[in-house]
C-alpha positions as CSV (number, residue, x, y, z in Angstrom):
1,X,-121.4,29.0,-21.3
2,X,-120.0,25.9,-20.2
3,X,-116.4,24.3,-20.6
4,X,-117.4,21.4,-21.1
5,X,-119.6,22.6,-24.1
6,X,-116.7,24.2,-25.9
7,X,-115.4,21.8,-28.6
8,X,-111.2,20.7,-28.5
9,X,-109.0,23.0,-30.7
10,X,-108.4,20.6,-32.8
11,X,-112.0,19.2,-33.3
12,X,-113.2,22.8,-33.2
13,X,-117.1,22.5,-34.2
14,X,-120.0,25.1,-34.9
15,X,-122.6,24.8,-32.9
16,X,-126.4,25.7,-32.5
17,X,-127.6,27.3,-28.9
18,X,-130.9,29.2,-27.9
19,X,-130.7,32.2,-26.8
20,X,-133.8,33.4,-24.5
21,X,-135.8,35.9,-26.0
22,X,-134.0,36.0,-29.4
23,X,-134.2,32.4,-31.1
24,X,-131.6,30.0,-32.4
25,X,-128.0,31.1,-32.7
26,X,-124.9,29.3,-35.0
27,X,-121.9,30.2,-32.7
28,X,-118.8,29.5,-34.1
29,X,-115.7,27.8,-32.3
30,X,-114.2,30.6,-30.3
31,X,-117.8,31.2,-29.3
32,X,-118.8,34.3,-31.0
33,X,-121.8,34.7,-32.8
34,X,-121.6,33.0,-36.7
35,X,-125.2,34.0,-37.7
36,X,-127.8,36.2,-36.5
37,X,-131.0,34.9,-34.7
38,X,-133.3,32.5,-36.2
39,X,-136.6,31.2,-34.5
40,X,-136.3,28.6,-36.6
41,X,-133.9,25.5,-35.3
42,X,-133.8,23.5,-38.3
43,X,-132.7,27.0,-40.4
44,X,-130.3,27.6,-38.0
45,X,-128.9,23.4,-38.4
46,X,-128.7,23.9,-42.1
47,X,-126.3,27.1,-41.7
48,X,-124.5,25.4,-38.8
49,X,-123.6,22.5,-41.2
50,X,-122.7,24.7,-44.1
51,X,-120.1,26.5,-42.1
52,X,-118.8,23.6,-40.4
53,X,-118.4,22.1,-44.4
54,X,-116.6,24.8,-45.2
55,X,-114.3,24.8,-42.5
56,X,-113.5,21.6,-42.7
57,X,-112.7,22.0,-46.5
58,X,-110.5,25.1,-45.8
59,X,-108.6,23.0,-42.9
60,X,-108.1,20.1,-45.7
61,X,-106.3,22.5,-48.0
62,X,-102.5,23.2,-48.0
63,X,-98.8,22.7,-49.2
64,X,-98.6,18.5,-49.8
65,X,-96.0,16.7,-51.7
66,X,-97.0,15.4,-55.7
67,X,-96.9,11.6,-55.3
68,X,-95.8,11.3,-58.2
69,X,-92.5,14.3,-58.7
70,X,-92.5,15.0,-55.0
71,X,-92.8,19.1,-55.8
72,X,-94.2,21.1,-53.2
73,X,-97.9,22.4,-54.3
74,X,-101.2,24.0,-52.9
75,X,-103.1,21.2,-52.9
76,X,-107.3,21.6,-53.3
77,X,-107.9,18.7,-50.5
78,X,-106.9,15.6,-49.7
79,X,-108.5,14.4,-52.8
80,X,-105.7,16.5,-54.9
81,X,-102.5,14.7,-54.5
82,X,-101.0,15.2,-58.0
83,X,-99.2,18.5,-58.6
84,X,-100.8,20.6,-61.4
85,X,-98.0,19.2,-64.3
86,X,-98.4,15.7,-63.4
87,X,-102.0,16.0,-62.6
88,X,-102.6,17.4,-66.9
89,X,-100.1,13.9,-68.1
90,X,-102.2,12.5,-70.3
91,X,-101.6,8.7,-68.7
92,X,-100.4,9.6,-65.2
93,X,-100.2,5.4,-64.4
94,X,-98.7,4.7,-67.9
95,X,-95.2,6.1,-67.6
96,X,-93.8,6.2,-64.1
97,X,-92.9,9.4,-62.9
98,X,-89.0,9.8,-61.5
99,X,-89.0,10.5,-58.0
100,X,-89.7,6.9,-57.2
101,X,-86.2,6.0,-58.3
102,X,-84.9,4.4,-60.9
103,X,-88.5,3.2,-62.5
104,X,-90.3,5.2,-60.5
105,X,-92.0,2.2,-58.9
106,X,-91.2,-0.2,-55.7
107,X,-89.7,-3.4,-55.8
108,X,-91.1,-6.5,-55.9
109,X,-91.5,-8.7,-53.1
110,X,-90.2,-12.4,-54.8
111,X,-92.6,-14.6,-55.1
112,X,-92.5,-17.6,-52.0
């Protein structure tokens, strides 16, 4: 395999090859084998982009700050910024939360 096929650490991708004599292969960023043949390349597409979806999803999860009680939490993605007691408030815009200071908002610029 080529260098200058393998994919960045930090863009690491799935990829589809063909091997001769035994059909479409998913290899996976360290380059070792993610599926098993195919002879198929659009089968072996499909798979690629499922595990590349799920790697990206797992890569997305982590410890983040709550916006609004800056708490450590495991957040789901970066869709899930809210930690799991400020996230079930029944009006999370309504009543400012307090780690934004005193109202739990930032000031104003005045009006020119």
């Amino acid at each position: 395999m080529k260098d200058w096929n393998l994919s960045k650490p930090a863009l690491a991708r799935f990829r589809v090859d063909y091997l001769a004599g035994h059909g479409w292969v998913v290899f996976d960023p360290d380059g070792n084998f993610a599926t098993k043949p195919t002879p198929f390349r659009n089968v072996a597409d499909h798979a690629r982009a499922e595990l590349q979806a799920e790697a990206d999803r797992k890569a997305k999860r982590g410890l983040r700050p709550c916006m609004c009680c800056g708490q450590t939490f495991v957040s789901a993605g970066i869709h899930n910024r809210l930690c799991g007691s400020c996230g079930t408030r029944g009006d999370v815009l309504g009543e400012p939360c307090s780690a934004g200071g005193q109202t739990g908002q930032k000031p104003r610029k005045p009006r020119t």
